[in-house]
N, C-alpha and C positions, 0 to 999 in steps of 0.2 A: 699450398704451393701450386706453384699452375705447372701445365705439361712442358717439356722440352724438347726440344728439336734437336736431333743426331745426325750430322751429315755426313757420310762419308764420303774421301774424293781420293782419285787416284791420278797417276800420270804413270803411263804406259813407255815412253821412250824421254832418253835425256833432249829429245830435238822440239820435245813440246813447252820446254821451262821460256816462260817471258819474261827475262832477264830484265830486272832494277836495274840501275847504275850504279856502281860502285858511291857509298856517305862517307865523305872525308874526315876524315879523325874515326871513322867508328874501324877498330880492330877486333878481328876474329880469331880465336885460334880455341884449338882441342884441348883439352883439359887431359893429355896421356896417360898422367897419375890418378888412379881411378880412387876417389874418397867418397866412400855414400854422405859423410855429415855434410859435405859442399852440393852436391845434388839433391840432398833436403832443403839446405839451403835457398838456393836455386828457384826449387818448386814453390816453394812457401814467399819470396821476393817476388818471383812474377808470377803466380798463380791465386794467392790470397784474394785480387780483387775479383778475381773469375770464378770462385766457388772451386776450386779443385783441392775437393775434399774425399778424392781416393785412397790418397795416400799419404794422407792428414796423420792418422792416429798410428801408423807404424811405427815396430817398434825399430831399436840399433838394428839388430838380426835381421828384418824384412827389407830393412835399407839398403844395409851392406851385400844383400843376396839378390835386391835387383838392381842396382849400383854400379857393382864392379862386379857382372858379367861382361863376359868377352866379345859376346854378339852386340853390348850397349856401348856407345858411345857418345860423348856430351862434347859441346860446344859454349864459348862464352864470349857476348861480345864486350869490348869496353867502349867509354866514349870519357876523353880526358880522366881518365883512372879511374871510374866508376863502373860498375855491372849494370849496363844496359840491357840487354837480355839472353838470351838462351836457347840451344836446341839440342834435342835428344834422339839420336837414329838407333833404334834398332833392327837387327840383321836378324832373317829366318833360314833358317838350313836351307831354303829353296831361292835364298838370296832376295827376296821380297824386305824391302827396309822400309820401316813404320816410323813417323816423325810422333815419336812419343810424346813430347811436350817443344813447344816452342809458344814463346812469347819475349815480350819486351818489360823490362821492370817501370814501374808506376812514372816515375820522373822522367820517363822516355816517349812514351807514348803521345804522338802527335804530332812527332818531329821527321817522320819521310824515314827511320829506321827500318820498321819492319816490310816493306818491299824487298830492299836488298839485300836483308837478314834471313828470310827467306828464299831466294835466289842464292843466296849463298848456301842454308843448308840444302837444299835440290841439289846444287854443283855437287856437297859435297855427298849427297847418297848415289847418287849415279858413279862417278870419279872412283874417288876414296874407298866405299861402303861397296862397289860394284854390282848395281842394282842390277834386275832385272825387271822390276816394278818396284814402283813408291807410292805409299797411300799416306793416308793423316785422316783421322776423325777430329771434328769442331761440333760445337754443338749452342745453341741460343742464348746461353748465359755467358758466351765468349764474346771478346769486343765487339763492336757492330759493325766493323771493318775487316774480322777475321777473315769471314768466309766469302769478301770478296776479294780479299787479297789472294786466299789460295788461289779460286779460281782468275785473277789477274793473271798470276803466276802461269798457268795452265795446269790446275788440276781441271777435273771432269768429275762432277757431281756422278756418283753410280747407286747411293743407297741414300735414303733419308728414312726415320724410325722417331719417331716421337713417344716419349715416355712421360707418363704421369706421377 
Protein backbone atom coordinates (compact mmCIF):
# COMPACT_ATOMS: atom_id res chain seq x y z
CA UNK A 1 0.00 0.00 0.00
CA UNK A 2 1.58 3.28 -0.74
CA UNK A 3 1.65 6.41 1.97
CA UNK A 4 -1.25 8.64 2.69
CA UNK A 5 -1.78 12.01 3.00
CA UNK A 6 -3.59 13.60 6.23
CA UNK A 7 -4.68 17.12 5.88
CA UNK A 8 -6.03 18.97 8.43
CA UNK A 9 -8.01 22.24 7.97
CA UNK A 10 -9.58 24.65 10.19
CA UNK A 11 -11.85 27.78 10.01
CA UNK A 12 -11.28 30.16 12.68
CA UNK A 13 -14.42 32.47 12.48
CA UNK A 14 -18.09 31.92 10.67
CA UNK A 15 -17.00 35.14 8.42
CA UNK A 16 -14.55 33.01 6.66
CA UNK A 17 -17.23 30.28 5.14
CA UNK A 18 -17.39 30.82 0.91
CA UNK A 19 -20.89 30.18 0.70
CA UNK A 20 -22.25 27.70 -2.35
CA UNK A 21 -25.58 28.64 -3.55
CA UNK A 22 -28.28 27.14 -2.26
CA UNK A 23 -29.18 23.05 -5.11
CA UNK A 24 -32.68 22.99 -5.75
CA UNK A 25 -34.55 20.04 -4.66
CA UNK A 26 -31.64 18.92 -2.57
CA UNK A 27 -33.07 18.97 1.38
CA UNK A 28 -31.23 19.03 4.52
CA UNK A 29 -32.31 18.55 7.81
CA UNK A 30 -30.99 16.77 11.22
CA UNK A 31 -31.73 13.48 12.05
CA UNK A 32 -33.12 14.57 16.11
CA UNK A 33 -33.82 10.99 16.74
CA UNK A 34 -30.41 9.63 17.43
CA UNK A 35 -30.16 5.66 15.95
CA UNK A 36 -26.59 4.32 15.63
CA UNK A 37 -27.92 1.40 12.83
CA UNK A 38 -28.84 4.83 10.40
CA UNK A 39 -25.27 6.35 11.18
CA UNK A 40 -23.76 3.01 10.31
CA UNK A 41 -25.78 3.11 7.61
CA UNK A 42 -24.70 6.47 6.60
CA UNK A 43 -21.01 5.69 6.84
CA UNK A 44 -20.84 2.57 5.05
CA UNK A 45 -23.38 4.44 1.71
CA UNK A 46 -20.96 7.16 1.53
CA UNK A 47 -17.82 6.11 2.75
CA UNK A 48 -17.39 2.52 1.23
CA UNK A 49 -15.96 4.03 -1.97
CA UNK A 50 -13.44 6.18 0.15
CA UNK A 51 -11.89 3.35 2.21
CA UNK A 52 -13.33 4.52 5.57
CA UNK A 53 -12.64 1.44 7.32
CA UNK A 54 -12.45 2.85 11.01
CA UNK A 55 -15.43 2.13 11.91
CA UNK A 56 -16.04 -0.70 9.54
CA UNK A 57 -15.91 -3.73 11.94
CA UNK A 58 -17.78 -2.06 15.16
CA UNK A 59 -19.77 -3.74 17.01
CA UNK A 60 -23.97 -2.66 17.94
CA UNK A 61 -22.31 -1.29 21.39
CA UNK A 62 -19.45 0.94 19.72
CA UNK A 63 -22.23 2.34 17.40
CA UNK A 64 -24.68 3.03 19.73
CA UNK A 65 -21.86 4.75 22.24
CA UNK A 66 -20.61 6.90 19.55
CA UNK A 67 -23.96 7.44 17.73
CA UNK A 68 -26.13 8.78 20.00
CA UNK A 69 -23.95 10.94 22.17
CA UNK A 70 -25.17 14.31 22.87
CA UNK A 71 -22.06 16.25 21.79
CA UNK A 72 -22.75 14.23 18.10
CA UNK A 73 -24.98 15.41 15.74
CA UNK A 74 -25.82 14.03 12.12
CA UNK A 75 -27.27 15.63 9.25
CA UNK A 76 -29.01 14.06 5.94
CA UNK A 77 -29.38 15.38 2.75
CA UNK A 78 -32.15 14.18 0.18
CA UNK A 79 -32.49 14.76 -3.54
CA UNK A 80 -36.13 13.49 -4.94
CA UNK A 81 -36.40 11.03 -1.96
CA UNK A 82 -33.02 9.56 -2.01
CA UNK A 83 -29.97 9.91 0.53
CA UNK A 84 -27.69 12.06 -1.12
CA UNK A 85 -25.34 12.64 1.46
CA UNK A 86 -24.22 13.45 4.98
CA UNK A 87 -22.69 15.18 7.74
CA UNK A 88 -21.60 14.70 11.14
CA UNK A 89 -20.55 17.67 13.89
CA UNK A 90 -19.11 17.02 16.68
CA UNK A 91 -19.12 19.45 19.79
CA UNK A 92 -15.80 19.40 22.44
CA UNK A 93 -16.41 20.90 25.90
CA UNK A 94 -14.29 23.92 24.60
CA UNK A 95 -16.90 24.20 21.93
CA UNK A 96 -14.38 23.38 19.05
CA UNK A 97 -16.90 21.12 16.39
CA UNK A 98 -15.17 18.46 14.30
CA UNK A 99 -17.03 17.71 10.90
CA UNK A 100 -16.62 13.86 11.55
CA UNK A 101 -17.72 12.59 8.40
CA UNK A 102 -19.23 14.28 5.43
CA UNK A 103 -19.71 13.11 2.18
CA UNK A 104 -22.08 12.53 -0.65
CA UNK A 105 -23.57 8.97 -1.53
CA UNK A 106 -21.96 7.28 -4.85
CA UNK A 107 -25.11 8.25 -7.27
CA UNK A 108 -24.53 11.90 -6.36
CA UNK A 109 -21.30 12.82 -6.84
CA UNK A 110 -20.69 15.14 -9.78
CA UNK A 111 -23.77 16.90 -9.67
CA UNK A 112 -22.56 20.73 -8.00
CA UNK A 113 -24.09 18.96 -4.35
CA UNK A 114 -21.24 18.87 -2.35
CA UNK A 115 -20.31 22.72 -2.34
CA UNK A 116 -23.45 23.60 -0.80
CA UNK A 117 -23.72 20.56 1.49
CA UNK A 118 -20.78 21.76 2.83
CA UNK A 119 -21.60 25.43 3.34
CA UNK A 120 -24.56 24.21 4.78
CA UNK A 121 -22.74 21.98 7.47
CA UNK A 122 -20.31 25.32 8.23
CA UNK A 123 -23.66 27.33 8.65
CA UNK A 124 -24.78 24.81 10.72
CA UNK A 125 -21.45 24.34 13.25
CA UNK A 126 -21.12 27.91 13.72
CA UNK A 127 -25.13 28.68 14.23
CA UNK A 128 -26.71 25.64 15.57
CA UNK A 129 -23.41 23.71 17.11
CA UNK A 130 -22.14 27.37 18.53
CA UNK A 131 -18.60 27.13 17.40
CA UNK A 132 -15.78 28.67 18.41
CA UNK A 133 -13.54 26.90 15.79
CA UNK A 134 -14.24 24.14 13.24
CA UNK A 135 -11.81 21.79 11.82
CA UNK A 136 -12.27 18.48 9.55
CA UNK A 137 -9.46 16.05 8.69
CA UNK A 138 -9.32 14.61 4.70
CA UNK A 139 -6.85 12.71 3.67
CA UNK A 140 -5.63 11.15 -0.17
CA UNK A 141 -7.84 8.35 -0.70
CA UNK A 142 -10.74 11.03 -0.30
CA UNK A 143 -12.47 12.25 -3.71
CA UNK A 144 -9.89 14.45 -5.54
CA UNK A 145 -12.27 17.23 -5.10
CA UNK A 146 -12.44 16.98 -1.39
CA UNK A 147 -9.76 18.93 -0.34
CA UNK A 148 -10.33 21.55 -2.68
CA UNK A 149 -13.76 21.95 -1.85
CA UNK A 150 -12.82 22.53 2.00
CA UNK A 151 -10.54 24.90 1.16
CA UNK A 152 -13.11 26.69 -1.59
CA UNK A 153 -15.28 26.77 1.33
CA UNK A 154 -12.56 28.56 3.45
CA UNK A 155 -10.97 26.12 5.54
CA UNK A 156 -7.08 26.89 5.95
CA UNK A 157 -4.81 24.08 5.46
CA UNK A 158 -2.70 24.09 9.35
CA UNK A 159 -1.22 20.43 9.57
CA UNK A 160 -0.47 17.87 6.84
CA UNK A 161 1.13 14.07 8.08
CA UNK A 162 1.59 11.39 5.78
CA UNK A 163 1.32 7.88 6.82
CA UNK A 164 2.70 4.71 5.41
Amino acid sequence: MSDVTIYYLEMQQASDLKEKPVVAGLTICEAEIKEYRFNRFLYSLIGEAWQWFDKKNDTDEAWKAYSERDNLRTWVAYYQGAIAGYFELEVSDEQEVEIKYFGLAPAFIGKGFGGYLLSYAIKQAWSVCDAKRLWVHTCSLDHPSALANYQARGFSLYRQEIES
